[in-house]
PyMOL Python script that loads the backbone (N, CA, C, O; Angstrom):
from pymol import cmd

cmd.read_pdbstr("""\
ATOM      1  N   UNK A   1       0.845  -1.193   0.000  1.00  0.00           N
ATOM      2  CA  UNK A   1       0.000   0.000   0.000  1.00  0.00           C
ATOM      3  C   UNK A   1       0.879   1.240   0.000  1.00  0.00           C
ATOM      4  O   UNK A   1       1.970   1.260   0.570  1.00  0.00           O
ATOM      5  N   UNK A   2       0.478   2.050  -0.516  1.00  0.00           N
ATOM      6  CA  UNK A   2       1.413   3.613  -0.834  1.00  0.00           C
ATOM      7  C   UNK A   2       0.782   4.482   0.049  1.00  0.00           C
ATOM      8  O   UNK A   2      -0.210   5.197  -0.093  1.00  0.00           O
ATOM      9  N   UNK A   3       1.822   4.219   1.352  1.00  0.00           N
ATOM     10  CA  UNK A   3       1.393   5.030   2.193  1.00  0.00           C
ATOM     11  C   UNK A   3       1.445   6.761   1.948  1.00  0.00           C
ATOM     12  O   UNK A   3       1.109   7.534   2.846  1.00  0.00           O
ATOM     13  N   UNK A   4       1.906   7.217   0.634  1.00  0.00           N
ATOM     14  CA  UNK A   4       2.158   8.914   0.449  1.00  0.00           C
ATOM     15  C   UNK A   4       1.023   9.433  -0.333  1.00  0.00           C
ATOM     16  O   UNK A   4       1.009  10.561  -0.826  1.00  0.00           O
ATOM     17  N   UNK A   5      -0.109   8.407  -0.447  1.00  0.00           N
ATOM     18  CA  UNK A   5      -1.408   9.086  -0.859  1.00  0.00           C
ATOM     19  C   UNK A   5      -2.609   8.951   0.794  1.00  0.00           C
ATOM     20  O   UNK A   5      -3.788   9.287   0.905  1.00  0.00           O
ATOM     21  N   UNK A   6      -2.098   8.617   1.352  1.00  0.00           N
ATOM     22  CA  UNK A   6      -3.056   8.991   2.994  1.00  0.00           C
ATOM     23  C   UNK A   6      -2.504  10.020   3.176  1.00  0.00           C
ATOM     24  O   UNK A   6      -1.411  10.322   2.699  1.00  0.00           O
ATOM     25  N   UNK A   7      -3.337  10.852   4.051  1.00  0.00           N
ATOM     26  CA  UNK A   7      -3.537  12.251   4.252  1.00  0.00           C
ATOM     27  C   UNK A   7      -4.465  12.272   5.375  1.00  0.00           C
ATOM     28  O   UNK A   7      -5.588  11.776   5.450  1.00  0.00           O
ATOM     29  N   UNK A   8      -3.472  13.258   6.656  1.00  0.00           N
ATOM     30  CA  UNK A   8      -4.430  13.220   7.409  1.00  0.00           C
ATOM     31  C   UNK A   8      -5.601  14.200   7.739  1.00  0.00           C
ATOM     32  O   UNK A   8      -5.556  15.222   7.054  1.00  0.00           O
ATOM     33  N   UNK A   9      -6.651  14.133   8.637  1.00  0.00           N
ATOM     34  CA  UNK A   9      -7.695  15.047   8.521  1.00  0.00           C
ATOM     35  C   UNK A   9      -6.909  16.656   8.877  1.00  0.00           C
ATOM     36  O   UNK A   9      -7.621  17.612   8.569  1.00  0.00           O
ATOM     37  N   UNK A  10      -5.615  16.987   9.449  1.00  0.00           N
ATOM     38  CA  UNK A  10      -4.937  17.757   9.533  1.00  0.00           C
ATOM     39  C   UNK A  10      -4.582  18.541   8.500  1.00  0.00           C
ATOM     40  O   UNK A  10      -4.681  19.754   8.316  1.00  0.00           O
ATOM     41  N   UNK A  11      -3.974  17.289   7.586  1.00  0.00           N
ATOM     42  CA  UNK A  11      -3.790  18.220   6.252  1.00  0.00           C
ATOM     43  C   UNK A  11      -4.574  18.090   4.960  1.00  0.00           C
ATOM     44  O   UNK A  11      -4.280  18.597   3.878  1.00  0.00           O
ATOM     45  N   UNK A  12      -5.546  17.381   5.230  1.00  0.00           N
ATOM     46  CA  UNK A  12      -6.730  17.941   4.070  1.00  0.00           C
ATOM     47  C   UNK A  12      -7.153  18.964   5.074  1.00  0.00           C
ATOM     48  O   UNK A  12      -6.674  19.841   4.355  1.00  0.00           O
ATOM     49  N   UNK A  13      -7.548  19.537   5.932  1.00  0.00           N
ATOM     50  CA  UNK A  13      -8.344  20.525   6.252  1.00  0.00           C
ATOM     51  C   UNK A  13      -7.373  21.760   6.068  1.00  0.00           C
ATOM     52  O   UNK A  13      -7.872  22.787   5.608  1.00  0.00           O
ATOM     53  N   UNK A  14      -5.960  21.747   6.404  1.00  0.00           N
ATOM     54  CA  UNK A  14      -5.496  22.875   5.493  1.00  0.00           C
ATOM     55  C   UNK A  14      -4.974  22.790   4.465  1.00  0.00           C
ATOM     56  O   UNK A  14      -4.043  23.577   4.299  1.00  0.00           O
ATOM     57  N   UNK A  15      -5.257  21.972   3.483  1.00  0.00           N
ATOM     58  CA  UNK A  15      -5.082  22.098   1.781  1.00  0.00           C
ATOM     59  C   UNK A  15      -6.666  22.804   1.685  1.00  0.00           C
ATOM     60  O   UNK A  15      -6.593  23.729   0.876  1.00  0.00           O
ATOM     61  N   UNK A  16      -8.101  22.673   2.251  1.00  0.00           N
ATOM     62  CA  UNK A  16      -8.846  22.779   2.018  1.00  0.00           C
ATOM     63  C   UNK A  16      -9.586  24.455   2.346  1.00  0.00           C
ATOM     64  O   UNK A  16     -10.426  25.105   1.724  1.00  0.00           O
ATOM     65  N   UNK A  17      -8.642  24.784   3.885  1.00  0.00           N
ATOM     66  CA  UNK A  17      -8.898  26.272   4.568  1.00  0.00           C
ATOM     67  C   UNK A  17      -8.637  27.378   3.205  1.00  0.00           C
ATOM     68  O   UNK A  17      -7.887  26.996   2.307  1.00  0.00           O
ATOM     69  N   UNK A  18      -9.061  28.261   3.145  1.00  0.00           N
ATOM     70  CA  UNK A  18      -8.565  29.752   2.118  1.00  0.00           C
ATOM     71  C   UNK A  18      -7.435  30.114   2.436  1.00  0.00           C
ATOM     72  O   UNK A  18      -7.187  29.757   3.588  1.00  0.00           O
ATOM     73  N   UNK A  19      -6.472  30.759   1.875  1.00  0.00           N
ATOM     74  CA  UNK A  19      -5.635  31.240   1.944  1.00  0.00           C
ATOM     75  C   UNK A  19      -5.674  32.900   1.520  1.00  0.00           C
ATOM     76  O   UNK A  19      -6.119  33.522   0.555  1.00  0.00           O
ATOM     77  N   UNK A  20      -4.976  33.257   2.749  1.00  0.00           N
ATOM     78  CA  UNK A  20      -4.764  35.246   2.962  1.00  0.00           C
ATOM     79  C   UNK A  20      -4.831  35.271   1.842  1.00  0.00           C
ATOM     80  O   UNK A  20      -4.411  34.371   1.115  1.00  0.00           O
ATOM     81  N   UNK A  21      -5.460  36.467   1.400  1.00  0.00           N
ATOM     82  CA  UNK A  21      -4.637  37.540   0.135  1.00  0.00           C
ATOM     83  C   UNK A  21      -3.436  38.227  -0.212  1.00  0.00           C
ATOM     84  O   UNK A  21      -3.251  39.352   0.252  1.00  0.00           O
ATOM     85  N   UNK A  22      -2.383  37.566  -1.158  1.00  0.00           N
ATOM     86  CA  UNK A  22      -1.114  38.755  -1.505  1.00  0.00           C
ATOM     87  C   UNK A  22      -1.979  39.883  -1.623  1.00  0.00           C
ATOM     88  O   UNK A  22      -3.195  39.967  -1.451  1.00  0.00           O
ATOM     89  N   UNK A  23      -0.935  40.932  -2.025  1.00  0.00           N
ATOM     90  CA  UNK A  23      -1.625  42.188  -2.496  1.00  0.00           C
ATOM     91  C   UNK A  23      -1.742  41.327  -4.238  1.00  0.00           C
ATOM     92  O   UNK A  23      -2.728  42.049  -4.389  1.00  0.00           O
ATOM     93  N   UNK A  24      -1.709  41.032  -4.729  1.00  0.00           N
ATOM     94  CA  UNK A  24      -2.400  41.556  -6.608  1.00  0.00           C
ATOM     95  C   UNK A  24      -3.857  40.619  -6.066  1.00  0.00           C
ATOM     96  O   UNK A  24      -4.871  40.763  -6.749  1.00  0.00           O
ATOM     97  N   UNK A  25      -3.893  40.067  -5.347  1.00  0.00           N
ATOM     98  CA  UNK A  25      -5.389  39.728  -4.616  1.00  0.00           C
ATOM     99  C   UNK A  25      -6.071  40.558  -4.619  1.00  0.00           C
ATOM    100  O   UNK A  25      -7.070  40.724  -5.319  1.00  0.00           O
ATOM    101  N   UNK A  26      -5.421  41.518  -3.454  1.00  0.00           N
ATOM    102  CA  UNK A  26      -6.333  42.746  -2.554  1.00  0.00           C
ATOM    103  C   UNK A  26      -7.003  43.495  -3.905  1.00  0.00           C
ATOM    104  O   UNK A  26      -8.174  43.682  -4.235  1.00  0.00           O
ATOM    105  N   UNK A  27      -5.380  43.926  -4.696  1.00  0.00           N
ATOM    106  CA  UNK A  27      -5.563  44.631  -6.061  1.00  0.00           C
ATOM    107  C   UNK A  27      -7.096  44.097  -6.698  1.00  0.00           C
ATOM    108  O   UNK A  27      -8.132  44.728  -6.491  1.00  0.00           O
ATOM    109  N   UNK A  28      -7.061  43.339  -7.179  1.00  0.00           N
ATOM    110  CA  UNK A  28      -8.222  42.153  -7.820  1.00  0.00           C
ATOM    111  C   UNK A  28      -9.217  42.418  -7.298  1.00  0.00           C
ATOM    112  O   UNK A  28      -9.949  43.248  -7.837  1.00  0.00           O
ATOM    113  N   UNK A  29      -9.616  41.777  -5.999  1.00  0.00           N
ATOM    114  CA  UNK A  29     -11.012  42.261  -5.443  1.00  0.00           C
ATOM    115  C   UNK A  29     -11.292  43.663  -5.327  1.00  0.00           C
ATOM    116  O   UNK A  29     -12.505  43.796  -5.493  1.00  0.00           O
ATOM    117  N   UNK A  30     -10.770  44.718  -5.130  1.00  0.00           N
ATOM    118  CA  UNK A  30     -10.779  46.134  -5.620  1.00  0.00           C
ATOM    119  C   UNK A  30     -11.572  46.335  -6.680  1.00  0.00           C
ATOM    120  O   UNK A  30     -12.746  46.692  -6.778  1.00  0.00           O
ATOM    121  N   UNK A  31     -10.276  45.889  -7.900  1.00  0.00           N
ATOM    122  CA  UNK A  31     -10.679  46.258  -9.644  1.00  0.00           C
ATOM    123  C   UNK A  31     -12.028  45.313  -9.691  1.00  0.00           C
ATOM    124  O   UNK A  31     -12.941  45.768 -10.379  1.00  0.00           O
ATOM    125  N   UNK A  32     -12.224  44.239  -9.135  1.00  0.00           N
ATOM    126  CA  UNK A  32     -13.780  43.996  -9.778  1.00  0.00           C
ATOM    127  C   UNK A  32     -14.859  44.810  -8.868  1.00  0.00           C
ATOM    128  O   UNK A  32     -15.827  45.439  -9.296  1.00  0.00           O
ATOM    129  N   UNK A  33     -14.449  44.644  -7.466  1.00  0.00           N
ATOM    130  CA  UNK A  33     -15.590  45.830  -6.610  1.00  0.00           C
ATOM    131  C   UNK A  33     -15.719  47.254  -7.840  1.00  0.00           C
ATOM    132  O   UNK A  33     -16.747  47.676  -8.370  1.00  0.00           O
ATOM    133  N   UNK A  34     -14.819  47.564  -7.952  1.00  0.00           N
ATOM    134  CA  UNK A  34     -15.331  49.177  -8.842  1.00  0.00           C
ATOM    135  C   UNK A  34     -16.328  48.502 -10.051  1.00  0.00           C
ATOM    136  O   UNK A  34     -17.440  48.994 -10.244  1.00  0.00           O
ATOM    137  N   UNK A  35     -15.699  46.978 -11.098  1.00  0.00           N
ATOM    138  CA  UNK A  35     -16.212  47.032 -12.123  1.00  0.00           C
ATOM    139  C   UNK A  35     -17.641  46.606 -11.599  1.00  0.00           C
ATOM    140  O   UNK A  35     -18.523  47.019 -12.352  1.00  0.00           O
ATOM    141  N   UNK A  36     -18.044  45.992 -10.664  1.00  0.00           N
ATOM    142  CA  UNK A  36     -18.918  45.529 -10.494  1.00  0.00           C
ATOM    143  C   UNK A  36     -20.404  46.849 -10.253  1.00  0.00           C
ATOM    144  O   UNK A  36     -21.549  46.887 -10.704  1.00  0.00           O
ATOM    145  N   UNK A  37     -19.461  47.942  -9.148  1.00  0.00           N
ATOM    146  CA  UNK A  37     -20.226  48.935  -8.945  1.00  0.00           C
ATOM    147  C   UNK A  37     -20.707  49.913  -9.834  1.00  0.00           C
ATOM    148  O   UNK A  37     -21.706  50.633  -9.837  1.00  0.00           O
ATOM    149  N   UNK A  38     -19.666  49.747 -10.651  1.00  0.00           N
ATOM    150  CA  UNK A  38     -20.092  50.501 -12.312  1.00  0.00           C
ATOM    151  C   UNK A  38     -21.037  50.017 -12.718  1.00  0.00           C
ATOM    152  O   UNK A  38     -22.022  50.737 -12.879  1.00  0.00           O
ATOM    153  N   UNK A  39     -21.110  48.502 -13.066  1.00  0.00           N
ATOM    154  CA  UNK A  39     -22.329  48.067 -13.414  1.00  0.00           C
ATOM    155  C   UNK A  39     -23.502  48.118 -13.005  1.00  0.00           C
ATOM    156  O   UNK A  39     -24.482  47.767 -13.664  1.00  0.00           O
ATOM    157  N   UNK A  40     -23.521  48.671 -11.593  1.00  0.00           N
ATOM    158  CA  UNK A  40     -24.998  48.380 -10.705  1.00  0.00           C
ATOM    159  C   UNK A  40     -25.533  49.632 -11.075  1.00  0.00           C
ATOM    160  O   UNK A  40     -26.714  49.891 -11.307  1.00  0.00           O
ATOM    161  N   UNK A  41     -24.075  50.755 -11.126  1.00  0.00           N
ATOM    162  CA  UNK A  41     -24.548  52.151 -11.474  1.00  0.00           C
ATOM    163  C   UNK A  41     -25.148  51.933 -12.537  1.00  0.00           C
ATOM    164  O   UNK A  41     -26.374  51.939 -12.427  1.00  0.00           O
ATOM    165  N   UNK A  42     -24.742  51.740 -13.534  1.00  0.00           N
ATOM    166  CA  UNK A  42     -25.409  52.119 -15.182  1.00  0.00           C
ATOM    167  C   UNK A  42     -26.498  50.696 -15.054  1.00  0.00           C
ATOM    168  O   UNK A  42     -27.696  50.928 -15.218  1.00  0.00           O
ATOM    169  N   UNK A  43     -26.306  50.054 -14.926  1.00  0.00           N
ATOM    170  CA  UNK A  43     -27.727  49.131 -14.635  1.00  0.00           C
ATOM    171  C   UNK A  43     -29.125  50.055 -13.984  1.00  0.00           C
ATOM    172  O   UNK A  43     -30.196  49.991 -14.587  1.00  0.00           O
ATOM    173  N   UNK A  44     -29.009  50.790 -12.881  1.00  0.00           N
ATOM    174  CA  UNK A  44     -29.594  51.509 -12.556  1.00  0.00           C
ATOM    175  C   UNK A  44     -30.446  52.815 -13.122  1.00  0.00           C
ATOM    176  O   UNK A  44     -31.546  53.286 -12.832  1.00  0.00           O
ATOM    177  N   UNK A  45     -29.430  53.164 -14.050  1.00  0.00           N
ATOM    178  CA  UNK A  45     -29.669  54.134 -14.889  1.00  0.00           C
ATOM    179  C   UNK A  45     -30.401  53.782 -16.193  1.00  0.00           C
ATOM    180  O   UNK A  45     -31.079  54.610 -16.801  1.00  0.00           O
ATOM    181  N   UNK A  46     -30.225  52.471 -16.603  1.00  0.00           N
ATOM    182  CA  UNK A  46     -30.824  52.457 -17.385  1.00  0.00           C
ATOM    183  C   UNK A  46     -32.000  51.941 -16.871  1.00  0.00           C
ATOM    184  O   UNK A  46     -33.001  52.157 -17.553  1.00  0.00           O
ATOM    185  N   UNK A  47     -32.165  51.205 -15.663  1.00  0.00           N
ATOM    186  CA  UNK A  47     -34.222  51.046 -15.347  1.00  0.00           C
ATOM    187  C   UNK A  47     -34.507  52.134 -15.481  1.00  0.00           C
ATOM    188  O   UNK A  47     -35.151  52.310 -16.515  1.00  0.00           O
ATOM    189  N   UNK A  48     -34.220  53.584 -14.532  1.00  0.00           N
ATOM    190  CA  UNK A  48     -34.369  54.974 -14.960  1.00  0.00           C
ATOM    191  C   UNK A  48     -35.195  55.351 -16.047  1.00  0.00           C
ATOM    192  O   UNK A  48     -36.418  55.254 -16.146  1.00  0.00           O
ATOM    193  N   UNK A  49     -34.432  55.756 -16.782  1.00  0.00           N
ATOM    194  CA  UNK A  49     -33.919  56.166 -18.263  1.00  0.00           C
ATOM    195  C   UNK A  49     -34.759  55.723 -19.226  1.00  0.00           C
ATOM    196  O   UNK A  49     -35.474  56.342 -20.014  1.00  0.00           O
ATOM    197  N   UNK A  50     -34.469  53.895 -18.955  1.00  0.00           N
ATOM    198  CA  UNK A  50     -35.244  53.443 -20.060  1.00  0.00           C
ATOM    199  C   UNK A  50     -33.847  52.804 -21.167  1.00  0.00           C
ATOM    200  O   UNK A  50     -32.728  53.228 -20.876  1.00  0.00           O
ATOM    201  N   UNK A  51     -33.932  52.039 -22.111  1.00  0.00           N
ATOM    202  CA  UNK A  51     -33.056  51.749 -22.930  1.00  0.00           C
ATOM    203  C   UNK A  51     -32.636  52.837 -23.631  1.00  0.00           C
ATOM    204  O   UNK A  51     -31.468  52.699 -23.992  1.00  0.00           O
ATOM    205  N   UNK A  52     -33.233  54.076 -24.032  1.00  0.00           N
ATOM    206  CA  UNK A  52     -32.467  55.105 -24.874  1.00  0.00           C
ATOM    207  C   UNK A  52     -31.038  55.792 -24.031  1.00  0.00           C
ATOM    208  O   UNK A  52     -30.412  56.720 -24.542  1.00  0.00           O
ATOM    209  N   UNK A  53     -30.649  55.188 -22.690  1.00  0.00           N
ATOM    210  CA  UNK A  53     -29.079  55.843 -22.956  1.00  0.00           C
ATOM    211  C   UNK A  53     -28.161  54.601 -23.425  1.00  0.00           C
ATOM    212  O   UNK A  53     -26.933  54.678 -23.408  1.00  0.00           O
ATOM    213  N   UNK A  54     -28.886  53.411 -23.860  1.00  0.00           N
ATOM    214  CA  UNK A  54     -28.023  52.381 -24.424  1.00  0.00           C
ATOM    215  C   UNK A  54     -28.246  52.463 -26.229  1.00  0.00           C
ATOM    216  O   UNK A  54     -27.686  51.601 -26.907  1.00  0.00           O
ATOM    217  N   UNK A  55     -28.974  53.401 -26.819  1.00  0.00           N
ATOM    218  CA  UNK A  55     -28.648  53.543 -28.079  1.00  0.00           C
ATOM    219  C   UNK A  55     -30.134  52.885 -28.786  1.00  0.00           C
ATOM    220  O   UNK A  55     -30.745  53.346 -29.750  1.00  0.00           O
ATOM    221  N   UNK A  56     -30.505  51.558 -27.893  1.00  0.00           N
ATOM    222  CA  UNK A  56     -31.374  50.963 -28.524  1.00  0.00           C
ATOM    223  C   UNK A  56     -32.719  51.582 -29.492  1.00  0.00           C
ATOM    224  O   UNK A  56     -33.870  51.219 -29.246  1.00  0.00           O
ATOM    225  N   UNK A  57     -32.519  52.185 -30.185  1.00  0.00           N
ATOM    226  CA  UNK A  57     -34.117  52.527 -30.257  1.00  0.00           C
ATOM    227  C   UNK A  57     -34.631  52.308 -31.780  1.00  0.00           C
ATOM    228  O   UNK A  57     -35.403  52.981 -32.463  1.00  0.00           O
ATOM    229  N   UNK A  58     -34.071  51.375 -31.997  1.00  0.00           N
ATOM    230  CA  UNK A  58     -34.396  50.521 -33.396  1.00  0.00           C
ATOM    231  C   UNK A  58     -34.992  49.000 -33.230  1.00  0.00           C
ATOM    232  O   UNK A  58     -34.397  48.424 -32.319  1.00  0.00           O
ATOM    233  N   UNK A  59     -35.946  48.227 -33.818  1.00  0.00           N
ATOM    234  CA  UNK A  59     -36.041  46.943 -33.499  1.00  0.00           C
ATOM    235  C   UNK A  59     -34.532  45.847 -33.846  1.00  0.00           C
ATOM    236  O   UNK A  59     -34.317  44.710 -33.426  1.00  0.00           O
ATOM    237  N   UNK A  60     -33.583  46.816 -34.857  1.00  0.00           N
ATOM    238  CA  UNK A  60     -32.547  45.680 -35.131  1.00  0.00           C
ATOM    239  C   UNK A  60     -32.105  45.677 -33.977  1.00  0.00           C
ATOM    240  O   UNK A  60     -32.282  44.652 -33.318  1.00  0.00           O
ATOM    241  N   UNK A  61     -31.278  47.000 -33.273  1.00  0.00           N
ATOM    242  CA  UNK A  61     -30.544  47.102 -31.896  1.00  0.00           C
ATOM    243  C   UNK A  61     -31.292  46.303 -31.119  1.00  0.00           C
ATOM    244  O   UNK A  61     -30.517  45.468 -30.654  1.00  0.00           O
ATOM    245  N   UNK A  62     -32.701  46.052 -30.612  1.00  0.00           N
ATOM    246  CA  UNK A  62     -33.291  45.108 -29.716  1.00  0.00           C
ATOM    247  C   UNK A  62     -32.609  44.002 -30.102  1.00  0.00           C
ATOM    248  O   UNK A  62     -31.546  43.697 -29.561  1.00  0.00           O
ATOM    249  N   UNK A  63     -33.204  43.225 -31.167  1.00  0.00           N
ATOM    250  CA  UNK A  63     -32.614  41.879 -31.601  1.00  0.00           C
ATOM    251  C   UNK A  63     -30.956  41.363 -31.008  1.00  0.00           C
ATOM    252  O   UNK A  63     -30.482  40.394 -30.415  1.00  0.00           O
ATOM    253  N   UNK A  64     -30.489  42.608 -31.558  1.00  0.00           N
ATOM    254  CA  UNK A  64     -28.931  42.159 -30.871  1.00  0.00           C
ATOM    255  C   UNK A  64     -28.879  42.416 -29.290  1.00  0.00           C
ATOM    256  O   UNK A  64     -28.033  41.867 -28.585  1.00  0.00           O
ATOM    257  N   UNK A  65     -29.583  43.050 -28.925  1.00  0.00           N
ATOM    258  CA  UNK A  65     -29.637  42.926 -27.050  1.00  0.00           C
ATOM    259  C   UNK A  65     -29.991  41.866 -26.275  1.00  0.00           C
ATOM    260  O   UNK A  65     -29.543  41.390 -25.232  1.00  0.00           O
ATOM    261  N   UNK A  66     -31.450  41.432 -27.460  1.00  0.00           N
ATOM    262  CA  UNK A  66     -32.086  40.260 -26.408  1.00  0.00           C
ATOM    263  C   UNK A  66     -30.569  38.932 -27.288  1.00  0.00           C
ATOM    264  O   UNK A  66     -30.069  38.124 -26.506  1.00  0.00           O
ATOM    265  N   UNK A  67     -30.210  38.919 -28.370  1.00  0.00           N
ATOM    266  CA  UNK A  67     -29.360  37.616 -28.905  1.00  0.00           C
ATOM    267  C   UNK A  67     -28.262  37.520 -27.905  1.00  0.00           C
ATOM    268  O   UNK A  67     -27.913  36.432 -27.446  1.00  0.00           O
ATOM    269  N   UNK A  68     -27.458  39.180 -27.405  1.00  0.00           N
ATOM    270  CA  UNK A  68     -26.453  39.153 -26.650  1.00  0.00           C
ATOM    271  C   UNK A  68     -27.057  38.169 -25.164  1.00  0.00           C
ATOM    272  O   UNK A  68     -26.498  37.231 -24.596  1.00  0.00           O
ATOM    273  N   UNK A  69     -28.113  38.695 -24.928  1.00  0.00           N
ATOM    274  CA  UNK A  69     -28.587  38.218 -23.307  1.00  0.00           C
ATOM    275  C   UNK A  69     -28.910  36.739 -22.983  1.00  0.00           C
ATOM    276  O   UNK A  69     -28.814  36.052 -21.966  1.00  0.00           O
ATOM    277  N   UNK A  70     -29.425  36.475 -24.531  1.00  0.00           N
ATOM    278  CA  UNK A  70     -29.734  34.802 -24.755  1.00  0.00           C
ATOM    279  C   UNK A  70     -28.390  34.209 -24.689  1.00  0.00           C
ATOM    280  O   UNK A  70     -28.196  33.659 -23.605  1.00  0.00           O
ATOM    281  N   UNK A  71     -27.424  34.149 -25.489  1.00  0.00           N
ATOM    282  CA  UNK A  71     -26.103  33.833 -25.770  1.00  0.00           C
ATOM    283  C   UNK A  71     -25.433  33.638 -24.100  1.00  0.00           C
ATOM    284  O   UNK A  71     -25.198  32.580 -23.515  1.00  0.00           O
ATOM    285  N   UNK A  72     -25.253  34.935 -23.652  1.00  0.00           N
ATOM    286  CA  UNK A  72     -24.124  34.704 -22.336  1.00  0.00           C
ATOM    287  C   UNK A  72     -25.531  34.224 -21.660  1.00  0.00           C
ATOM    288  O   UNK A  72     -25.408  35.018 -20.727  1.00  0.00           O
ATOM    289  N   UNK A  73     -26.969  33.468 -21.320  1.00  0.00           N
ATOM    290  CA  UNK A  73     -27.354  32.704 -20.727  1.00  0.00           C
ATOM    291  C   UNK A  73     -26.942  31.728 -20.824  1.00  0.00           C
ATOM    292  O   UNK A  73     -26.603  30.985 -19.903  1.00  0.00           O
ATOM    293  N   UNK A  74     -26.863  31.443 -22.461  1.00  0.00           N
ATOM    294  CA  UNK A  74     -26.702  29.338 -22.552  1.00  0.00           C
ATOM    295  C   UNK A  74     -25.220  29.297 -22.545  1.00  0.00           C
ATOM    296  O   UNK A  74     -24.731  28.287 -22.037  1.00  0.00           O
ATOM    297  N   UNK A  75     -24.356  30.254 -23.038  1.00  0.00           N
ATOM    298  CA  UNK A  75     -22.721  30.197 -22.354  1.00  0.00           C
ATOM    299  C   UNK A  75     -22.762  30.083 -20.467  1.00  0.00           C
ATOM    300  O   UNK A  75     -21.811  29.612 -19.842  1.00  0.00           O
ATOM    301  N   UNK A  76     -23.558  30.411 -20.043  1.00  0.00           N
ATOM    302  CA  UNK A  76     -22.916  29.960 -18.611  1.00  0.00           C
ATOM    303  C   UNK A  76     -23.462  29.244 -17.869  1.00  0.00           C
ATOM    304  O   UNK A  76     -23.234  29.015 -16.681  1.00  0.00           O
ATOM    305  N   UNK A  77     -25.121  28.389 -19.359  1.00  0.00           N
ATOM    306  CA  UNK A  77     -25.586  27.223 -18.632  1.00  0.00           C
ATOM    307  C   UNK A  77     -24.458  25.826 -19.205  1.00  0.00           C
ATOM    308  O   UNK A  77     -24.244  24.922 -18.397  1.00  0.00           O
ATOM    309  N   UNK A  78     -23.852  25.767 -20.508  1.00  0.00           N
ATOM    310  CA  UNK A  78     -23.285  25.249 -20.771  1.00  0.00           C
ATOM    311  C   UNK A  78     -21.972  25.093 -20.049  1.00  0.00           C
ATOM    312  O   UNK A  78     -21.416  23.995 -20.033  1.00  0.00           O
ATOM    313  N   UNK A  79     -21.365  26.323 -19.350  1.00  0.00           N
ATOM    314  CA  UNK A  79     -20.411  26.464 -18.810  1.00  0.00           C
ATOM    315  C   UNK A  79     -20.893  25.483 -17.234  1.00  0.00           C
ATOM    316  O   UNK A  79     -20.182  24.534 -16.900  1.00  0.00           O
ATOM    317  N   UNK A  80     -21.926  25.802 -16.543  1.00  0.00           N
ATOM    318  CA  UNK A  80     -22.168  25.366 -15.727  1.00  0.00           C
ATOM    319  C   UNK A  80     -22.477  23.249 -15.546  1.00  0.00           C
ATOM    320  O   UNK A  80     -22.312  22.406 -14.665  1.00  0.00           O
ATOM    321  N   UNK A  81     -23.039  23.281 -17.136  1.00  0.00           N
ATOM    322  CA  UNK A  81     -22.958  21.396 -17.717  1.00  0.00           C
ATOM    323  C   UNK A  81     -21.480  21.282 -17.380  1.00  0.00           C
ATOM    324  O   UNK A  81     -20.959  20.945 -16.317  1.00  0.00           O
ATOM    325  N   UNK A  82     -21.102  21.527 -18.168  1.00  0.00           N
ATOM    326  CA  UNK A  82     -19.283  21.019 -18.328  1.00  0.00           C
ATOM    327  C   UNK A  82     -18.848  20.507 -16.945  1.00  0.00           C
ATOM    328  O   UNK A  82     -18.414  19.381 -16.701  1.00  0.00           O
ATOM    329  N   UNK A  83     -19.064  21.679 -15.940  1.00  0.00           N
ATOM    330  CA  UNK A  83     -18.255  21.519 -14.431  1.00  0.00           C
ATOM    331  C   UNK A  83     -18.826  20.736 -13.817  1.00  0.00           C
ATOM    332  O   UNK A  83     -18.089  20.219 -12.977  1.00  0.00           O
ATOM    333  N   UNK A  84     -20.247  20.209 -13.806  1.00  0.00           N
ATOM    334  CA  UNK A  84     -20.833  19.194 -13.011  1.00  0.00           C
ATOM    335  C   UNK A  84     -20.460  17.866 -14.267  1.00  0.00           C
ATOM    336  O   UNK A  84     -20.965  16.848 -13.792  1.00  0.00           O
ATOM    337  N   UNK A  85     -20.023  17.636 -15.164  1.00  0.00           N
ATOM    338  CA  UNK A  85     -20.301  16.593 -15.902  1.00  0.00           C
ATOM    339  C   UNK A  85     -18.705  16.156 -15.734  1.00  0.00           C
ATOM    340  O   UNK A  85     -18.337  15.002 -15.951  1.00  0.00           O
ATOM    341  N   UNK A  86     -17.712  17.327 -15.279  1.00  0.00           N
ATOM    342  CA  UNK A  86     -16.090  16.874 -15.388  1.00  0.00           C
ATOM    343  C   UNK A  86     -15.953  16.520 -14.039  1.00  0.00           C
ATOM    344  O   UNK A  86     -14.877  15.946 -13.873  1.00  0.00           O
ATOM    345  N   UNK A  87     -16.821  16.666 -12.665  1.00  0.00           N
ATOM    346  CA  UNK A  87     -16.631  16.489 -11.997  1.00  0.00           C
ATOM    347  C   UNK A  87     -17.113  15.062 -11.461  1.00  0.00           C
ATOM    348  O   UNK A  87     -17.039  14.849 -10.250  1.00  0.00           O
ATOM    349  N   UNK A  88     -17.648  13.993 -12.397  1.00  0.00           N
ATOM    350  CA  UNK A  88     -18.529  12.747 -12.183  1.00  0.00           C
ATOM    351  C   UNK A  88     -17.049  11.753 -12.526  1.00  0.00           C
ATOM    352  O   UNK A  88     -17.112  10.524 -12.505  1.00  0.00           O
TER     353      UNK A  88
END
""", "prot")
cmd.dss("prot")
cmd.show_as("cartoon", "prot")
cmd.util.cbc("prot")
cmd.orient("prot")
């Protein structure tokens, strides 16, 4: 038996704990906090507003809004198949 694949509950539980943040971490969660807050902003603005500060005001521009919104749905239901199907 190969005893160098046992592992004890010691050290799976810290292979398993999180690990601190370096800074290009800290950096990281930062740059997406802003990108994220940008988005909530102009998300906001446009319930507001209405679609005319996004340009839309043609039925083609719709078409490509709702195709964009359909698209990154089934990209991150497909994305989401993959990871439960690689993980069996």
């Amino acid at each position: 038996m190969d005893n160098s694949r046992i592992h004890t509950s010691e050290q799976i539980e810290k292979d398993l704990m999180p690990r601190a943040f370096g800074l290009y971490g800290k950096l990281w969660v930062v740059f997406l906090l802003i990108v994220g807050g940008l988005g909530l902003y102009y998300y906001i603005q446009q319930l507001r507003n209405g679609l005319v500060i996004t340009g839309l005001r043609d039925y083609t521009t719709w078409g490509i809004y709702i195709a964009n919104f359909v698209f990154f749905v089934a990209i991150s239901l497909v994305g989401s198949l993959m990871s439960a199907v690689l993980k069996l």
